[in-house]
N, C-alpha and C positions, 0 to 999 in steps of 0.2 A: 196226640202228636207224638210221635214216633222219630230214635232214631234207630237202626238195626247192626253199627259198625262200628265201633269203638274199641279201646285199648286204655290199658291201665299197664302198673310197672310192674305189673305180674310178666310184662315182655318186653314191649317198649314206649308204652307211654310216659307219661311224666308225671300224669293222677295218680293216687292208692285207688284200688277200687272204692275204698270208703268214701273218696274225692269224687270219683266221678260221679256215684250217684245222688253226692251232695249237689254236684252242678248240676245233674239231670233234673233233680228236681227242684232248685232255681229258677233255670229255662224254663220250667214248664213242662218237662215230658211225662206223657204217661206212662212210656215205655221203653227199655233200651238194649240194645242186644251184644251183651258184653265177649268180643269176641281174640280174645288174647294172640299174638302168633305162637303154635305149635306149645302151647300148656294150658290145662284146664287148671289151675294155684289158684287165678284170681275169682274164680267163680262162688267158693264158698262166703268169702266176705262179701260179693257186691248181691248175692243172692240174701243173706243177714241185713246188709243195707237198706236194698230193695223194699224190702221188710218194713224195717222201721220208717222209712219215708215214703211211703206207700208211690211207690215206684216198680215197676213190672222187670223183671229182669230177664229177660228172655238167654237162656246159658249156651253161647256158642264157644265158638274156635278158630281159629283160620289158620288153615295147615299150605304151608309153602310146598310144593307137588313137581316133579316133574313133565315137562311136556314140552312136545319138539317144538316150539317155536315161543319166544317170548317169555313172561314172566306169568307163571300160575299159580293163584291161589284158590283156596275151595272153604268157603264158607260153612262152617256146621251149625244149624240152631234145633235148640229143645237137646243138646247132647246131655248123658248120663255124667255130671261130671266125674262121678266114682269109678268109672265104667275100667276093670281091670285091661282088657283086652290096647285099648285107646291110650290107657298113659304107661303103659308098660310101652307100646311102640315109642312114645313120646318121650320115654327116658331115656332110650335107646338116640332119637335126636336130638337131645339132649346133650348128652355125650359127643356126641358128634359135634356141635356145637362149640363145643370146651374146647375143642382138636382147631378149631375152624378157625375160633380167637387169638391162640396160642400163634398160629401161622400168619393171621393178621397186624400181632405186634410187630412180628419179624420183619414182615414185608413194610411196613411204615418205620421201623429202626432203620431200616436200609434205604432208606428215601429220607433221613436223616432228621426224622422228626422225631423228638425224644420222649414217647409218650411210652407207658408200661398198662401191664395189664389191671394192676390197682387202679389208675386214675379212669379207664373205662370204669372199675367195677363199682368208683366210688360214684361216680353219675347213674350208675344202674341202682342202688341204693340197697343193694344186696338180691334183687331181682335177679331174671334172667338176664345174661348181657347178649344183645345185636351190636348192629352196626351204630345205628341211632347216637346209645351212650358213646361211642369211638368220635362219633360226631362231634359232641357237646363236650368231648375232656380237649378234641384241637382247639374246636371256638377257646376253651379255656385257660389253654397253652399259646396263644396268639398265630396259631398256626393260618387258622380260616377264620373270616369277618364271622360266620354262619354255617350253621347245620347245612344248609345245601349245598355249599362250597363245599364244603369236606366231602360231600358224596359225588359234585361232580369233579374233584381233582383227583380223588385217593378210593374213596368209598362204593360210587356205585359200579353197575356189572360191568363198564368198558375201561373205568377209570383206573388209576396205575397200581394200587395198592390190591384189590378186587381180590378176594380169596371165597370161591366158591362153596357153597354148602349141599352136604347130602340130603336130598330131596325122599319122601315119603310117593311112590309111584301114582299116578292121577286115577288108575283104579283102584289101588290098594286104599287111597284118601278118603274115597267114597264110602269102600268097604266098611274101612274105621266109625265114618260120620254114622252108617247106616245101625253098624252094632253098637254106638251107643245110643239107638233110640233115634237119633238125629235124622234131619233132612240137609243134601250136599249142595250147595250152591256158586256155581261159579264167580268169581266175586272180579268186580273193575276190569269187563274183557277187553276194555283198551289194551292193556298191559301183555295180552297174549299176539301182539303189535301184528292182528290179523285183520283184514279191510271185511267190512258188515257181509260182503258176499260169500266172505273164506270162510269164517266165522260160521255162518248158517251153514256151510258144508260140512262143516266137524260137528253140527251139534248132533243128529244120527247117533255118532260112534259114543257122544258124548252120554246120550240118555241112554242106549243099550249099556254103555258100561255104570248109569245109577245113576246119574244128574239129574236130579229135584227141579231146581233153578239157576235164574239168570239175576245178577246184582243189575239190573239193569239201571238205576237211580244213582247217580253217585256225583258227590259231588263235584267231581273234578271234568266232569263230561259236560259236552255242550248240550243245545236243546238237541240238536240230532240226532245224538249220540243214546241221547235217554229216549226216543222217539224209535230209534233203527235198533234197538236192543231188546226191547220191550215186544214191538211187533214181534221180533224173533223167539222170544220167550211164548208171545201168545203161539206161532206159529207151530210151536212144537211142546204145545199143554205143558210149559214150564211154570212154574210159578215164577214172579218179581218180587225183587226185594230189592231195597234200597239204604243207603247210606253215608256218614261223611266221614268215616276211615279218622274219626280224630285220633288221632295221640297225643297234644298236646303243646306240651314245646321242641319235644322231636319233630314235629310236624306244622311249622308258625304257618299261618293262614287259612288251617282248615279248624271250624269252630263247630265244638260240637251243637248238635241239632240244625245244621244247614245242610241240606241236601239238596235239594231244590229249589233253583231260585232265593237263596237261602235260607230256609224254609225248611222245617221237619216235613215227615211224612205225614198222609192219613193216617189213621190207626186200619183203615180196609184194610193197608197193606198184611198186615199182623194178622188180621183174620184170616186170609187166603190161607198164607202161610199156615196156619192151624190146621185149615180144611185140606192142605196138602198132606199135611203131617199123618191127620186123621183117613186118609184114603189111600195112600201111595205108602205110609210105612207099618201103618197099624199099630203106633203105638200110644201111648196115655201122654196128650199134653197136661204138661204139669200146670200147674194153677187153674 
């Protein structure tokens, strides 16, 4: 039982990695695919975790991307987490980042809400900081009842405060995933807010430019949704992969190990993915 999409507060979870794969292997998983936004930090301890709890940790990533319509992410699994090439760009968004928070206090000082960039960093717990922590310091200043308040008044991309971030390009994302070892997978294409027809017309440009796969499993999709994604995946020799995107208490409602039906995965899923890995990148799955 598998889940393949999780977060620790190596970004914006709310778990340590040590945490998470404490509760993975609680639940009962056998495997989990720990995929941080835009830093490979949290991999070395939940890979040492893993370990000791005999728990599989499958070492992703998931790189925020540019692309003309909606919101893209690109799933990395089996990445090098050492891999110089991958976190030297990563540092680089990183940085960028830092620019991005800075412009985010200002924009919320000026909407009169009296929050600093400590009281985000102190909810980030010395991790990276997103929007998430910015979340959880209003809930903590009586600003918003909740995390999702804050992201639909101030925080997310239409909302007032919204301060856009530099995006890593949807081939260059690939690129990255590819050299470190990794397979690239599009991850929640709801979010790329294209109708299943549009969707299969981009996927083409998608696999010429190195797309593995399709997150086609998620948990925030209906039965349809995993049904019209899937066939598309099969449609154009993608692999599927699936998951419940937890983070935590940044993210109340999604519990890890539900993906479907609330419900982990097979472990088939996992093997695919292997035998993708093993044909399409030619490189040594680890474990």
């Amino acid at each position: 039982m598998i889940d393949l999409h999780a977060h620790t507060t190596a970004s914006d979870g709310s778990l340590s990695p040590n945490e998470l794969i404490e509760l993975a292997s609680k639940i009962g998983l056998s495997a989990i695919g720990v995929t941080d936004h835009d830093t490979t930090a949290g991999l070395p301890p939940a890979l040492s975790a893993g370990k000791e709890r005999n728990v599989e940790v499958v070492p992703g990533i998931e790189l925020s991307v540019r692309y003309p319509s909606g919101r893209c992410h690109l799933l990395g699994y089996f990445i090098q987490h050492d891999n110089v090439k991958l976190n030297g760009r990563l540092e680089e968004v990183l940085e960028n980042r830092r620019r991005r928070n800075d412009r985010l206090v200002q924009r919320l000082q000026e909407l009169g809400i009296p929050i600093t960039l400590e009281m985000a960093l102190q909810e980030a717990g010395g991790e990276v900081l997103a929007r998430p922590h910015f979340a959880l310091a209003m809930v903590r200043l009586g600003v918003v009842s909740n995390p999702q308040e804050a992201f639909d008044r101030y925080l997310g991309e239409e909302a007032a405060a919204y301060v856009p971030k530099d995006k890593i390009g949807f081939e260059e994302g690939i690129s990255l995933i590819h050299d470190a070892g990794g397979l690239a997978v599009l991850a929640h294409p709801l979010t790329l807010k294209l109708s299943v027809s549009e969707l299969a017309d981009r996927i083409p440009e998608m696999k010429r430019q190195g797309l593995d796969g399709i997150e086609a499993l998620y948990n925030r999709h209906q039965p349809e949704d995993n049904r019209a994604f899937s066939q598309i995946a099969r449609d154009f020799g993608l692999v599927i992969t699936g998951g419940s995107d937890f983070h935590g208490a940044g993210k109340p409602g999604v519990q890890l190990g539900e993906v479907v039906n609330e419900k982990p995965l097979d472990n088939e899923i996992l093997r695919k993915l292997r035998e993708k890995l093993l044909s399409g990148q030619g490189a040594v799955v680890p474990g």
